[in-house]
KELUM-599876 format. One record per residue: x, y, z of N, C-alpha, C, O in turn; chain; residue in three letters. Coordinates in steps of 0.02 Angstrom, whole numbers, plus 50000, padded with zeros to 5 digits. Each point is the difference from the previous one (the first is absolute). Last residue first. Example, Ala and Ser with C-alpha at 12.3 -4.5 7.8 and 13.67 -1.06 7.14 Angstrom:
<rs>
{r {50642,49888,50354},{50042,50059,50003},{49961,50055,50037},{50025,50055,50008},"A","ser"};
{r {49990,49659,49988},{49955,50059,50000},{50045,50060,50000},{50052,49999,50033},"A","ala"};
</rs>
This chain:
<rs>
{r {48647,51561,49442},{49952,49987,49955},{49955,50022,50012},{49951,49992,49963},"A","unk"};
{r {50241,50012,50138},{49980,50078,49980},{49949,49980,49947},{49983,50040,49956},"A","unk"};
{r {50093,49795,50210},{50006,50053,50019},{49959,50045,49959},{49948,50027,50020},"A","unk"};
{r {50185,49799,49901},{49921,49977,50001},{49972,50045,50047},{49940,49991,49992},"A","unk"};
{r {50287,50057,49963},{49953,49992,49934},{49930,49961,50017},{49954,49998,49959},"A","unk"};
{r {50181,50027,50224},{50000,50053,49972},{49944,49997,49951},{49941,50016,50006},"A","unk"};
{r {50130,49796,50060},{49961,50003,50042},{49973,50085,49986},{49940,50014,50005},"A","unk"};
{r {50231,49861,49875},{49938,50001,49969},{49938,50026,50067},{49941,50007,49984},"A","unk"};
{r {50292,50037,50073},{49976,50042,49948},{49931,49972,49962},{49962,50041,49974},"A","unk"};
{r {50132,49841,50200},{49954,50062,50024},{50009,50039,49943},{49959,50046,50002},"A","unk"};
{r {50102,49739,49973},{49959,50022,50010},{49958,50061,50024},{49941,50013,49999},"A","unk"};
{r {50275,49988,49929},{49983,49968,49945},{49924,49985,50028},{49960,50025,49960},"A","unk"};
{r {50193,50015,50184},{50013,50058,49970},{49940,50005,49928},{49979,50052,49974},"A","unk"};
{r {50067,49744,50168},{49965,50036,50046},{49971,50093,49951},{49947,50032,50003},"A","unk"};
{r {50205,49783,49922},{49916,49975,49993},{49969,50048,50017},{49953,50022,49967},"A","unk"};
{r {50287,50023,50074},{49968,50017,49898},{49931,49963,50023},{49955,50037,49980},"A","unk"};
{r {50142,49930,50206},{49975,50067,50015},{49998,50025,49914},{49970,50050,49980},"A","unk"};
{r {50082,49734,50085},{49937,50008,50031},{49994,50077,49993},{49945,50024,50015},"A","unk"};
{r {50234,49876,49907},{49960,49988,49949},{49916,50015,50030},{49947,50001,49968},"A","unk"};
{r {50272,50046,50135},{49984,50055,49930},{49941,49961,49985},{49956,50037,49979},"A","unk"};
{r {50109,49829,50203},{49982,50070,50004},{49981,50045,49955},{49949,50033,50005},"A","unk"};
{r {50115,49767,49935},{49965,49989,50054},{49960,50068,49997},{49951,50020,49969},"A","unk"};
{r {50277,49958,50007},{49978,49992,49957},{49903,50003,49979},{49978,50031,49951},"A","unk"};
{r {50156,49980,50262},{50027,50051,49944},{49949,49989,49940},{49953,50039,49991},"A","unk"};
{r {50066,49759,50145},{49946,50080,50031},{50020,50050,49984},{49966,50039,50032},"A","unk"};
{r {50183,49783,49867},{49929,49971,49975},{49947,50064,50029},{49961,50030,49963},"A","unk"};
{r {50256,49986,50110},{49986,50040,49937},{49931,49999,49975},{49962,50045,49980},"A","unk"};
{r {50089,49861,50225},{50002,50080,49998},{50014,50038,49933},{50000,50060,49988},"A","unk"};
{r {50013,49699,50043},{49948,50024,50030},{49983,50077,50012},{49944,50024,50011},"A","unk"};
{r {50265,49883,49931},{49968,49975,49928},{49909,50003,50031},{49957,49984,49959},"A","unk"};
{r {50192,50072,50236},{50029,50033,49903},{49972,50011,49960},{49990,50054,49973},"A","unk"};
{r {49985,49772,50202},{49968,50062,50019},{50028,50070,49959},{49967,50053,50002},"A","unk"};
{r {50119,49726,49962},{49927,49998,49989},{49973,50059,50013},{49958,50023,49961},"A","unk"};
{r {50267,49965,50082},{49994,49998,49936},{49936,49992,49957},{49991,50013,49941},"A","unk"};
{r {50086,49986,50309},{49997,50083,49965},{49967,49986,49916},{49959,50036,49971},"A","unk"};
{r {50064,49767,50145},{49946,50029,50028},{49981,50069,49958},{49950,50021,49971},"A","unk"};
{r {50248,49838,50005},{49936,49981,49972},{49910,50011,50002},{49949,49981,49971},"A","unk"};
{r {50294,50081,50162},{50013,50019,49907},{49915,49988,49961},{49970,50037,49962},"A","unk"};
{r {50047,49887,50265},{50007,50072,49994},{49985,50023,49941},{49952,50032,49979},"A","unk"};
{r {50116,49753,50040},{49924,50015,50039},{49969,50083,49978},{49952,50022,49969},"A","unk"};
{r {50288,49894,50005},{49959,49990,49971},{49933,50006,49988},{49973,50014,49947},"A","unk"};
{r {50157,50032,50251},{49998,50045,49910},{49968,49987,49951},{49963,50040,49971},"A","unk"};
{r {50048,49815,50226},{49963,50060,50006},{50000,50055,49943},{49955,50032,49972},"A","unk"};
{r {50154,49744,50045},{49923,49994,49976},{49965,50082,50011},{49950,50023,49972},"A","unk"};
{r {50272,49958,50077},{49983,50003,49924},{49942,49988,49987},{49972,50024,49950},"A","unk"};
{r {50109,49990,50259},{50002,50067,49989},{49996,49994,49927},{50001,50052,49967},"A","unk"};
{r {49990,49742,50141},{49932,50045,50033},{50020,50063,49954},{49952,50019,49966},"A","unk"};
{r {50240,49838,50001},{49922,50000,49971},{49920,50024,50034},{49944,50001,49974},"A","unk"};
{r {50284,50053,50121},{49969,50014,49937},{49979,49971,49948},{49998,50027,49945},"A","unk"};
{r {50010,49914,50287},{49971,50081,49988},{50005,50030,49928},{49962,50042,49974},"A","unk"};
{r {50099,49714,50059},{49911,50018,50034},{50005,50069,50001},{49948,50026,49981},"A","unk"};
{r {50282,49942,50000},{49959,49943,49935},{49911,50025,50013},{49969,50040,49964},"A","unk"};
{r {50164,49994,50196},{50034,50059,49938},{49942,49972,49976},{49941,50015,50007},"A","unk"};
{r {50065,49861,50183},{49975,50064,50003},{50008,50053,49926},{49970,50053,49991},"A","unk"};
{r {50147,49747,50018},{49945,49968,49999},{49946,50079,50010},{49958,50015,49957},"A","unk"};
{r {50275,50002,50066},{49962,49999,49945},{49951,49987,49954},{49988,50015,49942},"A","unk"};
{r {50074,49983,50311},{50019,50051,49985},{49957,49993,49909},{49942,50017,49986},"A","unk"};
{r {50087,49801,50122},{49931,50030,50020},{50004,50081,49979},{49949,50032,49987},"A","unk"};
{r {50239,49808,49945},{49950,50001,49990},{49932,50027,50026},{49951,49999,49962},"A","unk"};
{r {50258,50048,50145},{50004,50011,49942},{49936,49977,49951},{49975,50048,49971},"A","unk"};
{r {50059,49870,50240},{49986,50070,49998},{49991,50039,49948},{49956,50042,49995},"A","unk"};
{r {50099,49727,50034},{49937,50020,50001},{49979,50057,50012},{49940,50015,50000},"A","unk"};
{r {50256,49856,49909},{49995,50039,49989},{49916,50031,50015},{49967,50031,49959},"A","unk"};
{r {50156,49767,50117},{50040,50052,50008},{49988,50068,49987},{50026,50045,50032},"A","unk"};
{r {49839,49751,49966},{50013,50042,50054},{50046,50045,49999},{49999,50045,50042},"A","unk"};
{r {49840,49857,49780},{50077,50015,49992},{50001,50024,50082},{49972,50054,50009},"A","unk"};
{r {49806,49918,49911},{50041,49947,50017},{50066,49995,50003},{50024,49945,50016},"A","unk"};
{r {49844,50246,49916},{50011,49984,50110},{50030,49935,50001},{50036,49984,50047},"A","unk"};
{r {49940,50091,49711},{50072,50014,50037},{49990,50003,50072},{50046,50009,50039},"A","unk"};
{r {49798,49890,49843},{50057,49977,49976},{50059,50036,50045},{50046,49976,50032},"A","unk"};
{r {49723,50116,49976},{50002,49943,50036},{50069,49946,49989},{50009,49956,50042},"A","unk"};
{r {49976,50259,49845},{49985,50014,50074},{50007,49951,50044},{50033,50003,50051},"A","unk"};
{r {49895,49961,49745},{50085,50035,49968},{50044,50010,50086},{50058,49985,50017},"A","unk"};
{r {49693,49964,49926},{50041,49939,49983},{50089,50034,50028},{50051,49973,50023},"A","unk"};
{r {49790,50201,49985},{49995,49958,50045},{50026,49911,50002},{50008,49965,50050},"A","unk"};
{r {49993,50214,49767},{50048,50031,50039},{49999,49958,50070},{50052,49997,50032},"A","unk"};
{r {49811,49943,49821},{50048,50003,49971},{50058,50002,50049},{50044,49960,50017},"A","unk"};
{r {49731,50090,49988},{50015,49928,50026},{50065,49972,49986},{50017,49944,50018},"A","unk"};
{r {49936,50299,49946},{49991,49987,50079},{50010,49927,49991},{50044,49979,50036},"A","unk"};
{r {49930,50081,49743},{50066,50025,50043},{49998,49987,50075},{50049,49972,50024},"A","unk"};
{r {49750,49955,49863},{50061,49962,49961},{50070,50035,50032},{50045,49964,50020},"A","unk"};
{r {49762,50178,50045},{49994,49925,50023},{50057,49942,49979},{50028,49967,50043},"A","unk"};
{r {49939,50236,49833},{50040,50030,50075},{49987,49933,50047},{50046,49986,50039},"A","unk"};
{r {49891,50009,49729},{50038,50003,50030},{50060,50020,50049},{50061,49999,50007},"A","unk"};
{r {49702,49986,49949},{50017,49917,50016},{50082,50013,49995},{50035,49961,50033},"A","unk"};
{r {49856,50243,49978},{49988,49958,50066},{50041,49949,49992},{50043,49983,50041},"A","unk"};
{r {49940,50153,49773},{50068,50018,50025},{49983,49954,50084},{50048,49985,50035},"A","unk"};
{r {49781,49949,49799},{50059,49981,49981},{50066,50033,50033},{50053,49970,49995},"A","unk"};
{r {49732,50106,50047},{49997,49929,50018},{50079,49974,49994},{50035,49978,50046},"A","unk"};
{r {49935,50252,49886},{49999,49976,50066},{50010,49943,50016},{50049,49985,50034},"A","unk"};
{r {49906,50054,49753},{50068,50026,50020},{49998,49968,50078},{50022,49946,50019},"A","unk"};
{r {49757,50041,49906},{50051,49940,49969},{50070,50010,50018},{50032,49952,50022},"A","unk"};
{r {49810,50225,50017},{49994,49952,50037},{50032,49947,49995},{50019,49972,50052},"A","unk"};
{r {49990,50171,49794},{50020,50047,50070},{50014,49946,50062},{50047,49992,50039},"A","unk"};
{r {49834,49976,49724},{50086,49994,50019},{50021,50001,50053},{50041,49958,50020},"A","unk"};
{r {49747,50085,49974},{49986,49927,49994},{50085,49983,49999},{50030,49959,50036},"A","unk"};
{r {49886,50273,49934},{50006,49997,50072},{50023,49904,49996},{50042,49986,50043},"A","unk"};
{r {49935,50109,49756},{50072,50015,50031},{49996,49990,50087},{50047,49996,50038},"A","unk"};
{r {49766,49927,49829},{50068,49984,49968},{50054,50029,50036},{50046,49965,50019},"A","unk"};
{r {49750,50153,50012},{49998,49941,50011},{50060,49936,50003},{50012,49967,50051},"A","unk"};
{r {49991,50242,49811},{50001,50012,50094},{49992,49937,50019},{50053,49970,50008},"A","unk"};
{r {49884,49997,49794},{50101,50025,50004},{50004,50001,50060},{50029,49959,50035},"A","unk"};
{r {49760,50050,49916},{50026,49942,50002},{50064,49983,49995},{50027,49946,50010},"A","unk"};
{r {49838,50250,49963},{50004,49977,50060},{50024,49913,50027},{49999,49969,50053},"A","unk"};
{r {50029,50158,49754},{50036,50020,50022},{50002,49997,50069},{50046,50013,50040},"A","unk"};
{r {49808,49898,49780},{50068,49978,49993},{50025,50023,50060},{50015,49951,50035},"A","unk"};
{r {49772,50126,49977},{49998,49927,50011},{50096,49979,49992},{50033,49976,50047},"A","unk"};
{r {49892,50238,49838},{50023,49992,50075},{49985,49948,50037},{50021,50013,50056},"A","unk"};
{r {49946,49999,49707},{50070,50011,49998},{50019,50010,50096},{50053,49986,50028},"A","unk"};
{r {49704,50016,49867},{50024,49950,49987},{50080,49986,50038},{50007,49952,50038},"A","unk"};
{r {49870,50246,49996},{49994,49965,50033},{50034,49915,49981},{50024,49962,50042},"A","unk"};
{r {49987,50234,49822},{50057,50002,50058},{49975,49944,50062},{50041,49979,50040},"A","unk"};
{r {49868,50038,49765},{50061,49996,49986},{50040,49974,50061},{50040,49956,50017},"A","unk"};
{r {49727,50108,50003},{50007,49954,49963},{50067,49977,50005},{50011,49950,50035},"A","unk"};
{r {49971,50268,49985},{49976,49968,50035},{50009,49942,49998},{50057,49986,50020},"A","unk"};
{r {49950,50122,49793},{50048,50014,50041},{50007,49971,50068},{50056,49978,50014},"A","unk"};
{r {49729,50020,49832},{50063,49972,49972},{50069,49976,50049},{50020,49943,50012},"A","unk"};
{r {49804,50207,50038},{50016,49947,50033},{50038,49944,49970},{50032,49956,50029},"A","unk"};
{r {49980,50267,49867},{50002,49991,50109},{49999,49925,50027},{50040,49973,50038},"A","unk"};
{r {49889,50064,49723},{50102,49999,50020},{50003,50002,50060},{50034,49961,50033},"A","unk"};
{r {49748,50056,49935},{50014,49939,49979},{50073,50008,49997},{50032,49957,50031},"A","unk"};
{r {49842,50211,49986},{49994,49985,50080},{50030,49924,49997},{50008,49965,50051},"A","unk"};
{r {50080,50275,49857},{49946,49959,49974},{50004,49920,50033},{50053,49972,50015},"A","unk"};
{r {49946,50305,50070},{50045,49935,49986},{49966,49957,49934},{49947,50013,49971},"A","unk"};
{r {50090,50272,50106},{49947,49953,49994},{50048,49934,49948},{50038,49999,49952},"A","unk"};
{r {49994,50208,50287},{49991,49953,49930},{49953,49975,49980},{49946,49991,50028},"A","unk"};
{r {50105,50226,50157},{49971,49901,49967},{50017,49990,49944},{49992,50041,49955},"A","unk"};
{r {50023,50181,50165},{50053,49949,50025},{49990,49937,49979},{50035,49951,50015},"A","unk"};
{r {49810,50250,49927},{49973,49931,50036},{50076,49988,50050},{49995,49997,50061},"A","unk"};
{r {50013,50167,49741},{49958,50049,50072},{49976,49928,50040},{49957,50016,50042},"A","unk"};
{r {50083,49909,49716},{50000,50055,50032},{49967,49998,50054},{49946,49974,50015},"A","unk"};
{r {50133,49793,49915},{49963,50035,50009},{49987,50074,50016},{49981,50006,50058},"A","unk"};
{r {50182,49827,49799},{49974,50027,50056},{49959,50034,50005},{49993,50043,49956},"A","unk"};
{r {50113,49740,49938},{49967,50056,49982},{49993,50018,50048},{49990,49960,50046},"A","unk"};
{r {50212,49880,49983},{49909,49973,50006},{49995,50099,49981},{50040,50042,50020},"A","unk"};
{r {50187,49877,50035},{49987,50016,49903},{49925,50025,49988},{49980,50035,49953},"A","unk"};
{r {50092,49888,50270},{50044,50058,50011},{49963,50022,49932},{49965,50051,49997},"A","unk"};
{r {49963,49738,50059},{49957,50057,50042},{50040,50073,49983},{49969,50052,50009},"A","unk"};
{r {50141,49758,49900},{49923,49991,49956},{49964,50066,50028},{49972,50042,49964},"A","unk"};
{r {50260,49928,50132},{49994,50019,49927},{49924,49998,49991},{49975,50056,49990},"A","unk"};
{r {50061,49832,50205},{50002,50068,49995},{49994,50029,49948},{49949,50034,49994},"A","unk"};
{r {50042,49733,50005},{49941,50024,50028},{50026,50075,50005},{49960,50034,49967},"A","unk"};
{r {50229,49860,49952},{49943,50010,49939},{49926,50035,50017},{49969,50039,49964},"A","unk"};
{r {50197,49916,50190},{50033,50037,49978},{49954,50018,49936},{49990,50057,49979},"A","unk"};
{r {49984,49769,50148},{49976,50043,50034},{50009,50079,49948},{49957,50043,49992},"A","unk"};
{r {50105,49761,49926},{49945,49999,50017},{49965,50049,50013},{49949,50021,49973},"A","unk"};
{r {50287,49935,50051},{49976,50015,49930},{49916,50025,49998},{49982,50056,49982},"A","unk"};
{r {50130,49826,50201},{49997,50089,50003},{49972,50024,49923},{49960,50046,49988},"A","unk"};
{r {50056,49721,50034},{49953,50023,50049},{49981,50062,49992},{49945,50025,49989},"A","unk"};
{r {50248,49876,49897},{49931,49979,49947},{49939,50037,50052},{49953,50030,49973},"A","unk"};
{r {50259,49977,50133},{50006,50065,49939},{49927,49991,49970},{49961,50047,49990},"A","unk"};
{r {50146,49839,50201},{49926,50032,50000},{50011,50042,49947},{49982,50059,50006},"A","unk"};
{r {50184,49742,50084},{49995,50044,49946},{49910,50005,50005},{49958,49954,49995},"A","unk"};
{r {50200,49953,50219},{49951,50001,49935},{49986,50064,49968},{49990,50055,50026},"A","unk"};
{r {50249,49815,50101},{49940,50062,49974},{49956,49979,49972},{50009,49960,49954},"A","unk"};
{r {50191,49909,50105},{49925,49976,50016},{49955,50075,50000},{49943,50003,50023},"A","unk"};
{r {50303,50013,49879},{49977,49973,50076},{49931,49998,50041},{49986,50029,50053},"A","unk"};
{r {50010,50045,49705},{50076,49973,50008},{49973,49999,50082},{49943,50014,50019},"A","unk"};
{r {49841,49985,49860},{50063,50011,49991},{50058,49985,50033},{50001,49944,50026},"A","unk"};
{r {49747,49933,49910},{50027,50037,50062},{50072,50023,49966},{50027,49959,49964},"A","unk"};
{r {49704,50059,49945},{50060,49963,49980},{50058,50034,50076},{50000,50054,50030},"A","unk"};
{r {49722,49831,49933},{50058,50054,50020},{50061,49990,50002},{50028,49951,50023},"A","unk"};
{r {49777,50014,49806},{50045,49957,50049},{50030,50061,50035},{50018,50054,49977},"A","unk"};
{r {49733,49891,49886},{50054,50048,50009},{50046,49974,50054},{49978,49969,50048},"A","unk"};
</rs>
């Protein structure tokens, strides 16, 4: 099973929620038990389901994985170039102190140059941070429903083995 990503690096949990969405249906449709609050399951679609869902959450922890591994690559890459602008801006710096006439003038823009590329590696940085921690707060969204349909889903067999 793949996880599919949508329009600006979203991941699509529809095939996930589906899942879940099916583990409720089975317990919501499941025979009931008069005067109990219990059901009654059948214990092989449960884990059927299970199963499912365990196969399909390996993918999604590996997205996470994946997006933190970007995260880190962005970075690397807004460093090397905020490094390429500072050496940049420091060639540029060292040309115009050799101009005596204009050595004021170059240290002046020699200063531009180094703040904004410091102030682009930082957005960038920024941009690439929020954007993992996003796609991390959906992945624990996601996450979440699926621990509390297990959870909902065992304590109802915990019920049904209960009133045996």
């Amino acid at each position: 099973m793949e996880t599919k990503i949508g329009v600006g690096g979203q991941v699509d949990f529809s095939d996930f929620t589906s899942l879940i969405d099916k583990l409720e249906d089975t317990v919501t449709t499941a025979k009931h038990i008069p005067m109990t609050g219990s059901v009654v399951l059948t214990e092989q679609n449960l884990f059927d389901l299970v199963d499912e869902m365990r196969q399909r959450l390996p993918e999604e922890l590996k997205h996470a994985r994946w997006v933190v591994k970007e995260r880190q690559e962005i970075v690397k890459e807004a460093e090397k170039e905020a490094d390429r602008l500072i050496d940049e801006s420091k060639e540029k710096a060292e040309q115009l102190i050799a101009d005596s006439e204009i050595v004021k003038q170059s240290e002046s823009r020699a200063n531009e140059i180094i703040a904004a590329a410091k102030a682009k590696e930082r957005e960038v940085r920024l941009q690439a941070e929020d954007y993992a921690d996003e796609m991390l707060a959906n992945l624990e969204v996601n996450l979440g429903k699926l621990l509390t349909a297990v959870q909902r889903g065992r304590d109802r067999l915990q019920g049904k083995v209960e009133s045996r």
